[in-house]
N, C-alpha and C positions, 0 to 999 in steps of 0.2 A: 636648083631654082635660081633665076635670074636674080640679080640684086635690086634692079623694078620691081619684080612683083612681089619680094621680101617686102621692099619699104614701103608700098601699098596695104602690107598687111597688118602694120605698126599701128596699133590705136590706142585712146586712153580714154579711160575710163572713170566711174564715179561711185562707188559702192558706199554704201553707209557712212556718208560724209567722210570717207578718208579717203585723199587721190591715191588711185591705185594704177599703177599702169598695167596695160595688156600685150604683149609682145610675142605674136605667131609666127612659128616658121616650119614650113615641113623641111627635113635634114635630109631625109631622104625617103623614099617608098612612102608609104601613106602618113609615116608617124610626124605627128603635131605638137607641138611644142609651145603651151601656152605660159607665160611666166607672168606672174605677179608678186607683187610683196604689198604687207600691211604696215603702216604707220603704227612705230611702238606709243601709248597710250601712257600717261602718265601714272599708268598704274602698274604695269611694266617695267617703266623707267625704274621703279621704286623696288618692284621686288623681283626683275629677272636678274641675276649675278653676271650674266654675259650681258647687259648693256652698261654696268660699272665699267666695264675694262673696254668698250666701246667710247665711253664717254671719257674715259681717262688717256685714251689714245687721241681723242680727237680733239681737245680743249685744252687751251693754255692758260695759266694762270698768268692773273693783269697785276696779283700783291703779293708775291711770293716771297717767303722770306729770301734772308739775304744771304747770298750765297756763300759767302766764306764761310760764315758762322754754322751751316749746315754741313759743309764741305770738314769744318775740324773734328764737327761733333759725330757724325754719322758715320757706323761702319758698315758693311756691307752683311749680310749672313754667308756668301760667299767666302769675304775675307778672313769673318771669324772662324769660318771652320778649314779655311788652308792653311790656318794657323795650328788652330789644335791639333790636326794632324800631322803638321809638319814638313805638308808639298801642298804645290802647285795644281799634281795633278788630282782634280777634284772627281770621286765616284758620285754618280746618285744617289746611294746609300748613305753617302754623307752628310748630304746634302737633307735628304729625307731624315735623317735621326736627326736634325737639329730642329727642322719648320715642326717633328712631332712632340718636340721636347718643351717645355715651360719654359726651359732658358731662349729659345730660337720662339715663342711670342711674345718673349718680353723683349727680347733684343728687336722685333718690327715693333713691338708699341715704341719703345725707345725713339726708333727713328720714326716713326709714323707722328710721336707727339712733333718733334723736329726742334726745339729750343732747349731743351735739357743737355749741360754736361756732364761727361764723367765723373766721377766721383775716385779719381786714382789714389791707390796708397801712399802715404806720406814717403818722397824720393823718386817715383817714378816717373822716370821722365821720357815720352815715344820718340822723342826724335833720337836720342841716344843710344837706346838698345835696336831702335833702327839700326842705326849705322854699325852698332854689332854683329847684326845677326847678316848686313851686306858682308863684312868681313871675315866673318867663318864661311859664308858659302865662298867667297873667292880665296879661300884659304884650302877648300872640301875638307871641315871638321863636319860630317856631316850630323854626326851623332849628337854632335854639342847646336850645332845649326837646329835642329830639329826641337832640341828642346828648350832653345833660346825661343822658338818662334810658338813651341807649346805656351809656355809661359806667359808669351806677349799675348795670345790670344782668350789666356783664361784671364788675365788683368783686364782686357781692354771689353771681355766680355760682361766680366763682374762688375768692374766702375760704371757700365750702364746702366745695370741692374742695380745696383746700389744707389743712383741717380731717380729710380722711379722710387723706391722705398723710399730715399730723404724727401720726396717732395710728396709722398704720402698717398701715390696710387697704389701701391704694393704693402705688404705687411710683409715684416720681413722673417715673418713664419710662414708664408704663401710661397717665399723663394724653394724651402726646400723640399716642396713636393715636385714631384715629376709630371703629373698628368694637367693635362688641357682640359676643362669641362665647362660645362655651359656655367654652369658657377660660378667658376674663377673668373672667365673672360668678361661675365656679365659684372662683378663686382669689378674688378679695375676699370672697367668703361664707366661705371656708374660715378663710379669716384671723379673722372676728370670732368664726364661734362654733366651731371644731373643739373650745374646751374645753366647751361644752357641749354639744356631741351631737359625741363623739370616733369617728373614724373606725374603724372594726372590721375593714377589711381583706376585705368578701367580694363583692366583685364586683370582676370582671376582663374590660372590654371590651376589643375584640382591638385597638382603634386609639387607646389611649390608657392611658399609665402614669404618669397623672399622678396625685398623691392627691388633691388638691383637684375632680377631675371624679371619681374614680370614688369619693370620697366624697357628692358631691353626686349623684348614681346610687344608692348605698346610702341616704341619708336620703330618696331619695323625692321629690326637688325638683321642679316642675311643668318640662319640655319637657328633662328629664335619662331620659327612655327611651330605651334601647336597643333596635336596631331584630331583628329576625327571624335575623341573620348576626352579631347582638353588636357592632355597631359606636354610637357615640357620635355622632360628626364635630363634633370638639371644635370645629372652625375655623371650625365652621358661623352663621351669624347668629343671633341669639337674640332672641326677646321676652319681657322679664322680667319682667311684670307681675305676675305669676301667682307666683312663687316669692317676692316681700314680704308678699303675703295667707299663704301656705303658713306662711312662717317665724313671722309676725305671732302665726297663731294654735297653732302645733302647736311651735313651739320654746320654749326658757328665752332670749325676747327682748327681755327688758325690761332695761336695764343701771340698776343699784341703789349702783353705786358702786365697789362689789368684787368683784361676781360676776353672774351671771345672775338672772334668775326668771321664770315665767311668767306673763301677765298673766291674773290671774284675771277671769270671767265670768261672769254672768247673764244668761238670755233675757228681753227683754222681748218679750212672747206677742205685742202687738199689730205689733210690728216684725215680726214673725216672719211673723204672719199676711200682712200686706201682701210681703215678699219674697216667700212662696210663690206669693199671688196673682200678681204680675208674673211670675214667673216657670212659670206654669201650663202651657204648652204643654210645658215640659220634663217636668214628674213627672208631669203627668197620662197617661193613656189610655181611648183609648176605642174601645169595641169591640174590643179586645188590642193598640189600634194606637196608637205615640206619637200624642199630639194637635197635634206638632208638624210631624208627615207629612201631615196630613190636607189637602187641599185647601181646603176648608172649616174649617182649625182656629181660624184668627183670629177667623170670626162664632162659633164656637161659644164659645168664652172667656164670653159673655154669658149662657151658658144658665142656668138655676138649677142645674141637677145639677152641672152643671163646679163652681159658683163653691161650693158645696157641697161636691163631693170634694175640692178645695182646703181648704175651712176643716177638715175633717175631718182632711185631712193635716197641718194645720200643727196643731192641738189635741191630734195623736198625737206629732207629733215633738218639740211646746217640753219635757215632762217631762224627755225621753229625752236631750236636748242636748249639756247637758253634762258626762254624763256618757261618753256618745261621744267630743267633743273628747276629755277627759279617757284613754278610751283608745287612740286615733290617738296621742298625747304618747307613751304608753309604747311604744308598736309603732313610731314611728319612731327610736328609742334602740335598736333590737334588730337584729343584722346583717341579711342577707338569704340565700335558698339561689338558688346562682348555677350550683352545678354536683350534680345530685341524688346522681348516686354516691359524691361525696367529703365533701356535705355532709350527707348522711342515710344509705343505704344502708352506706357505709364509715366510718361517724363512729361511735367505739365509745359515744355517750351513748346510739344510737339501737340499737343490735347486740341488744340479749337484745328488744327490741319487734319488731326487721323480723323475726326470728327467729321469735320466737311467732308474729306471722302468715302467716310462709310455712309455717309449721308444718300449722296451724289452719286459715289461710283463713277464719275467722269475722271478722262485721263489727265485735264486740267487740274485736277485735286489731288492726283496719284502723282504731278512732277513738284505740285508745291510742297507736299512733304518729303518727296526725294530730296531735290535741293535745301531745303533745310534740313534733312537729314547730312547730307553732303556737306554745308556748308560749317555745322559742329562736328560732325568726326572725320577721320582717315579712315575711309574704308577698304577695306581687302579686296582687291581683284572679284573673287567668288561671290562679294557682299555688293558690287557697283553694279546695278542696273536698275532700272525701273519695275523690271520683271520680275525681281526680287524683293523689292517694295512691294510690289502689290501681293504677292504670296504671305508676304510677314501680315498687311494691313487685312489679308482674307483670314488672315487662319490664326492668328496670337489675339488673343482677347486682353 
């Protein structure tokens, strides 16, 4: 196909108030190639895990702490486990027994909270057994080398841990279990910030009456859903990766000295662009069909149109950013609706609105109590439409 009648066949388009583009091209013999993507929605931004590590790619912090002070305090989970073991050369399995370990999520809370010091044993001092443990390997004791550097990394692992226990996120009878579960992760979260995003009390999973979980339920925390029967299963194994990105960006998680604050942000477009790109198969579609179903989806990544509705999507979204974050922050401080009849239907803020529309039945009456419903809680993706208002205001008495 000529590159005229390609770019004649470029259009954009306007679907359900989101700009979507349209971008056709036959490649060859009859097949058509139509690609679009949708604008992630603020309800998305909140609870898809792959737009955290989009949005942490693409945005630079305007009040970051300050970088020596991070730079002394913070070790890597890499560092600490080519210590423990005693090389360099790091396996995956390594790596994985520590992120599975209680010690390797206290060691990211550690650095996640970012202003806590060690807490080292009275005489230890890093730069000194540094320069040790330089001197046995240009020495090849290797065997002493190895357990110089064991050493350093069970100190330097512990004085962190010990750092969240003095300042009273950790019980220092919580240190010596080994498992990760929604329990745990939920109580030391609840500890650092309940005074910043205070629990509201509205959601009631049927297997768990803890406040620290079914607070971490209500703020929205990444792998805190409730399953279809309302159950939690606090006891359950956890992977937490997902709820430091979450807190990072959508919480007052910056500690200032006396209180919270949020780290403020600016998209840098080219960052932005590049996230999207890598991350193509997810927003895109083509032909109404994820690009990530396709059999075919990884050669087409190369096409011009793809790489096209790509830039296009990331040139619509940089504007729009941060102002999004911005309102994901305020919708995750708002309760949630956990039970419709008690908390809309029978809730007298709502009573003169469900009223007028079971009155009326007009769609005028059906968006004034959405939007008031909307404008007291954080609703869930499945819970945000009109369409689901009017079902709850047909059918819950």
């Amino acid at each position: 196909m000529k590159k005229s009648i390609l770019a004649s066949m470029i259009t954009v388009m306007l679907l359900s108030g989101s700009f979507v583009p349209a971008i056709q091209a036959a490649p060859s013999g009859a097949h058509t190639y139509r690609v679009t993507y949708k604008m992630p929605t603020i309800n998305t931004l909140e609870e898809v895990e792959l737009l955290y590590s989009l949005l942490k790619d693409s945005l630079q912090v305007k009040n970051p702490y300050d970088a020596a002070l991070v730079e002394k305090n913070r070790m890597d989970i890499y560092e600490i486990v080519a210590d423990l073991y005693g090389t360099d050369s790091i396996r995956s399995f390594m790596i994985d027994e520590m992120y599975l370990s209680r010690n390797g999520y206290l060691l990211e809370l550690f650095n996640h909270i970012g202003v806590l010091e060690p807490v080292y044993p009275a005489g230890y001092d890093p730069v000194t057994i540094k320069q040790q443990i330089a001197k046995l390997a240009a020495s090849e004791k290797w065997e002493q080398y190895a357990e110089f550097r064991n050493k350093r990394g069970q100190i330097e692992l512990d004085s962190r841990i010990k750092a969240l226990v003095q300042a009273g996120f950790v019980k220092p009878e919580e240190w010596n279990s080994q498992s990760i579960t929604k329990q745990f992760v939920a109580d030391t979260l609840y500890r650092i910030y309940k005074n910043a995003r205070p629990y509201k009390g509205s959601v009631a999973p049927k297997d768990s009456q803890s406040e620290a979980v079914r607070w971490a339920i209500e703020a929205g925390l990444p792998g805190f859903q409730v399953d279809a029967k309302g159950y939690i299963y606090p006891d359950q194994q956890f992977y937490y990766h997902g709820v430091f990105d979450f807190i990072y960006l959508f919480f007052p998680s910056k500690f200032n000295g006396t209180e919270r604050e949020y780290f403020q942000f600016e998209v840098k477009q080219d960052r932005l662009s590049e996230a999207v790109a890598n991350r193509s198969q997810e927003f895109l579609y083509v032909n109404n069909k994820p690009l990530y179903s396709l059999p075919d989806g990884v050669m087409l990544l190369d096409r011009p149109e793809v790489k096209k509705a790509a830039a296009q999507l990331s040139a619509d979204l940089g504007p729009k950013l941060i102002g999004m974050v911005e309102q994901v922050r305020r919708e995750v401080l708002k309760p949630r609706v956990w039970d419709w009849r008690n908390d809309v239907i029978r809730h007298p803020s709502f009573a003169k609105l469900v009223q007028e529309y079971r009155k009326t039945k007009s769609q005028k009456a059906l968006m004034q109590v959405y939007q008031a419903v909307k404008e007291r809680y954080n609703l869930f993706d499945r819970q945000d439409s009109p369409q689901v208002m009017k079902s709850v205001l047909d059918n819950i008495k």
